[in-house]
C-alpha positions, 0 to 999 in steps of 0.5 A: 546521455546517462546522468550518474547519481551519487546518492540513491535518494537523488536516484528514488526521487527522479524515478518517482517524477518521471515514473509516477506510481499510483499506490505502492501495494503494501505488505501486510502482515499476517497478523494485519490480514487476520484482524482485518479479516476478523473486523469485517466479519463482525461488521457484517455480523453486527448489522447485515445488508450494509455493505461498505 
């Protein structure tokens, strides 16, 4: 039997019990990806050997 819903958040939220997703992959800006980037580089400037 095919339930039919009106309202695509009803829709979203029955998706989401029946089939869990363990982590939605996020899209990072470019921008994000570099000051990212930027901060492990000084991190690992600032003190080497520590790794997280």
């Amino acid at each position: 039997m095919t339930t039919h819903y009106l309202d695509y958040r009803t829709a979203q939220v029955e998706l989401e019990t029946r089939y869990p997703q363990r982590r939605r992959p996020r899209r990072d800006s470019s921008l994000e990806i570099m000051r990212r980037t930027l901060a492990r580089i000084s991190r690992e400037e600032n003190n080497p050997g520590r790794t997280r």
